[in-house]
C-alpha positions in Angstrom: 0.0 0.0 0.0 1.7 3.3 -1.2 1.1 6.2 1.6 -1.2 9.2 0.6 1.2 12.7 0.2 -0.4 15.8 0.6 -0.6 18.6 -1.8 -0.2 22.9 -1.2 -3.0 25.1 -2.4 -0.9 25.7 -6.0 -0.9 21.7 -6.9 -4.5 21.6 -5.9 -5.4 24.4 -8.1 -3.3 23.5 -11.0 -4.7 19.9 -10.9 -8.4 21.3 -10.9 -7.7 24.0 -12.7 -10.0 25.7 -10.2 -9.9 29.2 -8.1 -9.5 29.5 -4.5 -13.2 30.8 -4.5 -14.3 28.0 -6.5 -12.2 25.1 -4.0 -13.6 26.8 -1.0 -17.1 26.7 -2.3 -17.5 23.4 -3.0 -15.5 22.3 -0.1 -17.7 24.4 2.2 -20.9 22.5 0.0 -19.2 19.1 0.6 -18.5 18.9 -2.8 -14.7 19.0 -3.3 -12.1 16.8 -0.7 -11.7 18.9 2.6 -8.4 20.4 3.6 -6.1 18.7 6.4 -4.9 21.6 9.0 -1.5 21.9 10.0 -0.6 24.3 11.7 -2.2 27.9 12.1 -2.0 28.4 8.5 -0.2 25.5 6.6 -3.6 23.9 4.7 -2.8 20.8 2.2 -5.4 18.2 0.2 -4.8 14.3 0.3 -3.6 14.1 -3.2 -5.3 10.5 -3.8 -8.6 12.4 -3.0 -8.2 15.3 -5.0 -7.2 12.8 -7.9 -10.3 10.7 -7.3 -12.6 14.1 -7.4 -10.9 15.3 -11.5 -11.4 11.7 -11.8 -15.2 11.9 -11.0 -15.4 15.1 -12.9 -14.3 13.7 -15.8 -16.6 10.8 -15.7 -19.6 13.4 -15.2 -18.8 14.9 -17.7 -18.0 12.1 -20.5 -14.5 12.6 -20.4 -12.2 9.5 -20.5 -9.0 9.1 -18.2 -6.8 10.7 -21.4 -8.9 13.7 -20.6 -10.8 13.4 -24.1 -14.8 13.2 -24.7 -16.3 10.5 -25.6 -19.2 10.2 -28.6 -22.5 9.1 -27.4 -21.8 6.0 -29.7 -18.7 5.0 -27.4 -20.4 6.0 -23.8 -23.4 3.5 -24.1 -20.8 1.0 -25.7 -22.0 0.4 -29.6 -19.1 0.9 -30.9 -17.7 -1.9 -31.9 -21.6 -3.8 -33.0 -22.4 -4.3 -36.6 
């Protein structure tokens, strides 16, 4: 079992391509991984759950792993019938 790391604010929003408003509105919704304190004002993101959440997106969304769309044709899976 590999061990979590945990990401800075820049790698989470470089990952999501998100805004601080936009991270700290769905984190506040429940929405979006919460933030692991340390300290008075060090904040980081397990990086396995902030993964797993683009990864959700993307599947929302229709996106493959590679981050491409996918034609209706190849989401219900008729691709490759006659």
């Amino acid at each position: 079992m590999t061990e979590d790391q945990l990401i800075r604010r820049a790698q989470v929003y470089a990952k999501t391509g998100m805004t601080r408003y936009l991270v700290d509105l769905l984190e506040g919704a429940g929405e979006f991984p919460a933030r692991v304190r340390v300290g008075q004002r060090a904040v980081f993101w397990s990086q396995a759950e902030v993964d797993a959440f683009v990864e959700r997106t993307k599947q929302a969304r229709g996106l493959g792993s590679d981050g491409l769309r996918r034609s209706p044709i190849e989401e219900r899976g008729l691709g490759d019938q006659p």
